[in-house]
N, C-alpha and C positions, 0 to 999 in steps of 0.2 A: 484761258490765256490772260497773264497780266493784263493789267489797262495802260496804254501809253504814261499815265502821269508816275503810274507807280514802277516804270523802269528807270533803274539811275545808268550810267555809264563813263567808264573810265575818262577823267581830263584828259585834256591833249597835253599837259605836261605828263604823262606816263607812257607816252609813247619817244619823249626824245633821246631816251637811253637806250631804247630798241632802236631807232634808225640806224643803218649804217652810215661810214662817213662818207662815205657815196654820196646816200640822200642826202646829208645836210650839207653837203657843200655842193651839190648840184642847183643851180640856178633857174631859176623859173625862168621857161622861154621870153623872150622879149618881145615877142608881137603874140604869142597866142594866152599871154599872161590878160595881155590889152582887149581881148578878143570878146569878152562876157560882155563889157561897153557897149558895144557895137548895135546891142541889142535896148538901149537907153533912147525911151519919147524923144526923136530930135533932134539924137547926135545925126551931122552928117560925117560917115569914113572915109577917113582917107590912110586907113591903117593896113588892111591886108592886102595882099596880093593874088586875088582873086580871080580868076580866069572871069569873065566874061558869060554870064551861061548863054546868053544869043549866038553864041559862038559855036557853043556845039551841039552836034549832031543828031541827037537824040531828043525824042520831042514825045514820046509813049514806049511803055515796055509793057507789056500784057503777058502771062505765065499761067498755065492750066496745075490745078492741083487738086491730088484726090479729096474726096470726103473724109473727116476723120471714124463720122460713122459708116459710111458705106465706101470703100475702096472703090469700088465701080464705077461709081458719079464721081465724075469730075467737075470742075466751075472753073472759071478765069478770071483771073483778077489784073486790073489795069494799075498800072503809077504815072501820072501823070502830071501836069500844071504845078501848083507848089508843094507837090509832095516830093515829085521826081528832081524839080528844081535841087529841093535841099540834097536827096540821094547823090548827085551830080557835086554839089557842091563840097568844099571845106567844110568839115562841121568841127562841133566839140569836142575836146579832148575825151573829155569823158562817157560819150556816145551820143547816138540819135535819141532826142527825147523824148519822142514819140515814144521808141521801143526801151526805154529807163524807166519810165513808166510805165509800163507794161509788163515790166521785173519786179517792179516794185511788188506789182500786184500779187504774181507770181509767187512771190518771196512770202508774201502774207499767207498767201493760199494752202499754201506747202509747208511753210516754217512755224507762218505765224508769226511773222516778225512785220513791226511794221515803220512808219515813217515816223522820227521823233525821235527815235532809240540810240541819235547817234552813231548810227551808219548809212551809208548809201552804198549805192554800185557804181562799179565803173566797165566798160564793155573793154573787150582785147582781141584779136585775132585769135580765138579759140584759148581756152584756159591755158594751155600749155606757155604762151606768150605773158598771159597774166601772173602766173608760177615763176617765171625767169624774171619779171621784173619785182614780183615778192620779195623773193632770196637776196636779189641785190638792193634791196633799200634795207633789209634788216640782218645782213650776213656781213660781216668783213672778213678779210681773205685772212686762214688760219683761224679760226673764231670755230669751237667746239660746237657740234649739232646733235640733236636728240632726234632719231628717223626711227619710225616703225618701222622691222624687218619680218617681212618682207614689204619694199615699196613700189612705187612707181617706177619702172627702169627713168624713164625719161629725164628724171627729177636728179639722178646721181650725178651726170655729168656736171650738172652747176654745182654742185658743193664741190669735185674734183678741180674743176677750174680755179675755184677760189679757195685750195688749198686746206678744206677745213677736216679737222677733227671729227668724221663721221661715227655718233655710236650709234649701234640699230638696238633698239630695246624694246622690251615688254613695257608699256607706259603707263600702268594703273598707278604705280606707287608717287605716280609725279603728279596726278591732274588731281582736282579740288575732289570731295565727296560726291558730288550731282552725277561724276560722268563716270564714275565706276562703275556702274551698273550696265553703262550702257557696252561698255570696254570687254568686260566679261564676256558679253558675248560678240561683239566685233571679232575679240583676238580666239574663238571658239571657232568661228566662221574661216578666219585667217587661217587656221592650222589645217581646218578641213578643205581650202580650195575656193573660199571667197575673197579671201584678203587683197589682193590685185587684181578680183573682177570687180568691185564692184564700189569697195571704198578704201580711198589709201590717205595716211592720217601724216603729216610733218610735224612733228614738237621741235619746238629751237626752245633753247636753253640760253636765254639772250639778254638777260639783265642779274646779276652784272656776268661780266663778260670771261672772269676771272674761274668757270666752271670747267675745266677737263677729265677728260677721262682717266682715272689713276691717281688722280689728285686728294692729297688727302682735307677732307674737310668735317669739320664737327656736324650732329646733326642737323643744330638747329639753322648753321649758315647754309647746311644745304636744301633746308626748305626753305628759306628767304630766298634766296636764288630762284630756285625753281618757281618759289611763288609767280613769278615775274616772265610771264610764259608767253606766246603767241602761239594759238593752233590753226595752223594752214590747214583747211581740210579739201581736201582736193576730192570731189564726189562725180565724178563726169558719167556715171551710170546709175545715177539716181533714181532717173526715171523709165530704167529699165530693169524694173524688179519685178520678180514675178515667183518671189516666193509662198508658199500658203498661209504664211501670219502676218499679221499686219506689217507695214514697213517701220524699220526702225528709225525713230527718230535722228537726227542731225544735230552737228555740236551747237548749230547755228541756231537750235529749238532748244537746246538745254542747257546753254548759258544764261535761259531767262530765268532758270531755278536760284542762278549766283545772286550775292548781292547787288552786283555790277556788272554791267555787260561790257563788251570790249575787247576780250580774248580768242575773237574765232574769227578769224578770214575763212569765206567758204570760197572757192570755184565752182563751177558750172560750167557746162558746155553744150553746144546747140548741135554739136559734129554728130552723136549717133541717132539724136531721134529729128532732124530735120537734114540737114547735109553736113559729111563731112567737109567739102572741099569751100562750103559757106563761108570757114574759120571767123564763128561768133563764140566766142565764151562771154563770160560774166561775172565779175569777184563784188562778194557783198561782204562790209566787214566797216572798222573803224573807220572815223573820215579822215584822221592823220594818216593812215597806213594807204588810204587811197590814194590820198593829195601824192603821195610819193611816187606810188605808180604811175599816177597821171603826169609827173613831172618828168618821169622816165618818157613815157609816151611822146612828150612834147618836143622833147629833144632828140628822136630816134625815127619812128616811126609816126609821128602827126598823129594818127588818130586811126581807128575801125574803118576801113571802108563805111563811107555813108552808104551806096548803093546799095551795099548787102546788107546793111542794116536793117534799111528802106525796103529794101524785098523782103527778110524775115517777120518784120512787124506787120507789112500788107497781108502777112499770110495768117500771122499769131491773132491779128485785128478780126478777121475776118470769122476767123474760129472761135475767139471769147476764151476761158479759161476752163467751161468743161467740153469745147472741142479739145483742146490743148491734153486735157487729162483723156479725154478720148483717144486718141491718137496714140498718145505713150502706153495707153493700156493693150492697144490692140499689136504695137512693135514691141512691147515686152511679151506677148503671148508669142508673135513669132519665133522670141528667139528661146521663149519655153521649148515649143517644139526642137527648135533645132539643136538644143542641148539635148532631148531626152535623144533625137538620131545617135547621136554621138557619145552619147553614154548607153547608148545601146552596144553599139557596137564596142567599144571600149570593155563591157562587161564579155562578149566572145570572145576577142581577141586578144586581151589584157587581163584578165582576171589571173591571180597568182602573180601579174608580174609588175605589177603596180597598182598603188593604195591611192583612191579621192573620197573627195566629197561633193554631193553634187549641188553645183552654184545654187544659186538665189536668185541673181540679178548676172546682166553681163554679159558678156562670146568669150567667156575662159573658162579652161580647167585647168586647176594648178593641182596636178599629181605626180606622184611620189612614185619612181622608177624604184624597182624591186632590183637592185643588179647583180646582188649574190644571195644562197639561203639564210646568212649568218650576219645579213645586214643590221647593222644598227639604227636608232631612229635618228642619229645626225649624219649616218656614214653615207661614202657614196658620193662619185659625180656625174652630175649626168651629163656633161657637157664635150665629154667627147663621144658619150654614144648621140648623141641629137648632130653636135658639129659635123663630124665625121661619118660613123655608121648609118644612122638616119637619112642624112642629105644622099647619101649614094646611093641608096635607096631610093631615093626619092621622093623624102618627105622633110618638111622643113617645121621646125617648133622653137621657141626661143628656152634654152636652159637658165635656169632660175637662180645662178649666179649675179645673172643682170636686173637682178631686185634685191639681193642685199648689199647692203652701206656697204660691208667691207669688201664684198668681193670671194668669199667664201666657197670653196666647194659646195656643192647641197645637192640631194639625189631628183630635186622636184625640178617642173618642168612647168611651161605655160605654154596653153595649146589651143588657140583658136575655133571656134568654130561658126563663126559669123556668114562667112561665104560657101562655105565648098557645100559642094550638093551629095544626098545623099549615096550615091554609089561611090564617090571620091573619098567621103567618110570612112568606109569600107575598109577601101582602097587603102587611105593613107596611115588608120591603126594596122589593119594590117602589116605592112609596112614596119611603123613602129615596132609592132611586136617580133618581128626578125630582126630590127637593129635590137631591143633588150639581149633575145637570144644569145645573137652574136657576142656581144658586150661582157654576158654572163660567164659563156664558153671561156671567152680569153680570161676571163678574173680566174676561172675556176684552175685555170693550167698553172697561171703566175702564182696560187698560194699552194700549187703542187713542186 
C-alpha cells in the first residue's frame, strides 16, 4: 500500500462545482458551529443548551453479548461514569469519538486507507440517512444522474423527489482505467444475481452540470465532463461475503491506484452484522463532501444518537479488530448456509422456470422468471405475477422494477432469504412456482 506522503488528493476547490446549491447556501448551525470551542483549556460555556446530566435517570447500563469466537459464551459489558455520561449527552455532529476512531481503524484494516489522505468519516443513523443527505448536497432538482441499473430500490426515490434525469448505465466507459477491471466483474456478478446483494454503485455525472441524456456532445467535452465524477459507493454487505475467491477490492482501495484521491464516497452500515434497529452507518470519503453532510446533520437531525454509539463501540472495543472480523466471518457463513437451503429448494421447485446465479455475499437472489417458452432476455414482467399471483398465494418477493432508474418492466425478481426457516423456504418457492405457472398459462392463451 502507498505510504501516507506519497498520496496526493483533490483540493477542496474541486468539490465546489459538485455541491449543490442547497449545500452552499445552507448555513452552518449557529450554536453547534461554536460547539468544537467548548472543548479549549479554560473556556468556561455558556453556549449550549445542555440538559443537566445529574438530572437523569440513568447511572449504569450493562448488556450481555456473544463471543465472536464462541457463540455460547457470553460476557457483559458495563457503560458507565464518563463514558455513559458522554452516551447520555449532545455529542458531535459528526460522531462519538471514541467509535470515529475505531473506523478509522477499520477503514485501514479493510481498505487500507488511512489518516492523512484527505478524507474522514462521519457517522449517520444507518447509511441510508447518510445516502439522502449525499444526493442533496450534490444533486439539484432536474440535474441528469448516471445510476447503475440495476440499484438500490431505496436510493430512487430521492432522485424522483428532486426531479432528476435518471440514466441507468453500464459504467465502464465512464470511470478512469484503475476501475475497469474491477467493473468487469461487478457488472458479471450483476447480471448473475449479485448486483443488489451485495454492492450497488451511484455515478453522478456532476461537473459541469450541462450533461443530459440525448444531448448531443463532441467527444472530447464528453470526457471532460465526465472526468469530473463522484462515486457514491454504497457497500452495506461488505462484510458479509462468503464467496470462495478472495473478496474484491472497493472503490475506496482502488482510487489509491489514481493519481489523486478524492472521488469515492463509500457507505457502511453496522445494521446486518451488529443490529439493525442500532441505525449506525458510516460514510468515508472527501472532507468537503463530508463538511456538507455534516452541515445537513446540524440543521435537521443534530447528530447520531450518542447512546448507540456509546454501546456499539463498548462492544466493537471489547472485541478489537480480529474479533470484529471474527464475528463477520462466522454471520457471512450463516447466511452461506441459508442461501445454499434456498437455492436448494429453488433448483426443485424452480428449475425451467427461472434463471440465477448464486450470490457471493448478502440475503438475495435476484432471478430471472421464466414466463413464457419464447422469452427474450429483456422481455417479460414480473411484477404482476409476484404483486398479484404470488401474494395470493401467499408469498411475498419484491419485482425488480423497483431497482431500475427508469422504472422498466424486467422479468427479474429480489428474493430474501435472511429469515424464513427452512420448511417456509419450501413452502414459499413452492408457492412461487404455481404463481409462474399460473402467470405462463395466461400468457400462453393471450398470444392464442
Amino acid at each position: 500500500m502507498a505510504d501516507i506522503r506519497e498520496v496526493k488528493h483533490l483540493p477542496a476547490k474541486y468539490y465546489k462545482d459538485i455541491l449543490s446549491t442547497v449545500a452552499k447556501e445552507r448555513k452552518p448551525s449557529p450554536i453547534r458551529s461554536f460547539l468544537p470551542l467548548e472543548k479549549t483549556p479554560g473556556v468556561i460555556s455558556l453556549l449550549f443548551g445542555k440538559p443537566n446530566a445529574s438530572t437523569f435517570p440513568f447511572t449504569s447500563l450493562s448488556f450481555s453479548a456473544r463471543s465472536p469466537a464462541d457463540p455460547t459464551h457470553e460476557s457483559t459489558l458495563t457503560i458507565d461514569g464518563a463514558e455513559l455520561e458522554a452516551g447520555l449527552q449532545y455529542g458531535d455532529t459528526a460522531g462519538f469519538k471514541p467509535l470515529l476512531d475505531w473506523i478509522f481503524g477499520l477503514q485501514e484494516a479493510f481498505h487500507g486507507r488511512r489518516r492523512g489522505e484527505g478524507w474522514r468519516i462521519s457517522m449517520g443513523s444507518g447509511s441510508q440517512d447518510l445516502i439522502y443527505k449525499a444526493v442533496n448536497a450534490m444533486v439539484n432538482p432536474g440535474d441528469s444522474v448516471l445510476i447503475e441499473s440495476p440499484v438500490y430500490a431505496g436510493v430512487i426515490p430521492m432522485f424522483h423527489a428532486l426531479h432528476c434525469n435518471q440514466i441507468g448505465i453500464f459504467p465502464t466507459i465512464f470511470l478512469p482505467p484503475c476501475f475497469l477491471n474491477l467493473l468487469s466483474t461487478l457488472f458479471l456478478l450483476n447480471r448473475g444475481g449479485n448486483g443488489c446483494a451485495r454492492h450497488s454503485l451511484l455515478l453522478f455525472a456532476l461537473h459541469p452540470r450541462t450533461v443530459a441524456y440525448g444531448q448531443a456532445e463532441t467527444k472530447s467535452s464528453v470526457h471532460r465532463s465526465l472526468w469530473d465524477f463522484i462515486i457514491l459507493e454504497d457497500d452495506p454487505y461488505f462484510y458479509l461475503y462468503y464467496g470462495k475467491e478472495p473478496r474484491y477490492p472497493s472503490y475506496f482501495t482502488l482510487e489509491l491506484e489514481e493519481p489523486e484521491v478524492g472521488r469515492v464516497l463509500r457507505f457502511d452500515s453496522l445494521s446486518k452484522i451488529l443490529s439493525a434497529g442500532i441505525r449506525i452507518g458510516f460514510a468515508s470519503g472527501p472532507e468537503a463532501l463530508l463538511n456538507a453532510i455534516d452541515q445537513h446533520t446540524a440543521t435537521s437531525n443534530l447528530q447520531t444518537s450518542s447512546l448507540t454509539q456509546a454501546i456499539a463501540y463498548k462492544l466493537l472495543d471489547s472485541w478489537g479488530y480480529e474479533g470484529f472480523k471474527t464475528h463477520t466471518e462466522r454471520v457471512s457463513e450463516f447466511y452461506r448456509q441459508k442461501r445454499d437451503v434456498f437455492e436448494n429448494a429453488m433448483k426443485k421447485h424452480l428449475t425451467g422456470l427461472a434463471e440465477w446465479s448464486s450470490p457471493e455475499a448478502g440475503m438475495f437472489f435476484w432471478l430471472k422468471l421464466l414466463l413464457s417458452d419464447n422469452q427474450g432476455e429483456g422481455e417479460g414482467d414480473s411484477e404482476i405475477a409476484i404483486k398479484t399471483k404470488a401474494f395470493e398465494k401467499g408469498v411475498l418477493a419484491l419485482p425488480g422494477t423497483h431497482f431500475l432508474p427508469n422504472g422498466r418492466a424486467t422479468p427479474y425478481v429480489r428474493a430474501s432469504f435472511s429469515t424464513t426457516g427452512e420448511e417456509d423456504v419450501d413452502r414459499a418457492v413452492r408457492r412461487l412456482r404455481e404463481a409462474i405457472l399460473e402467470a405462463r398459462a395466461e400468457g400462453a392463451i393471450l398470444e392464442h
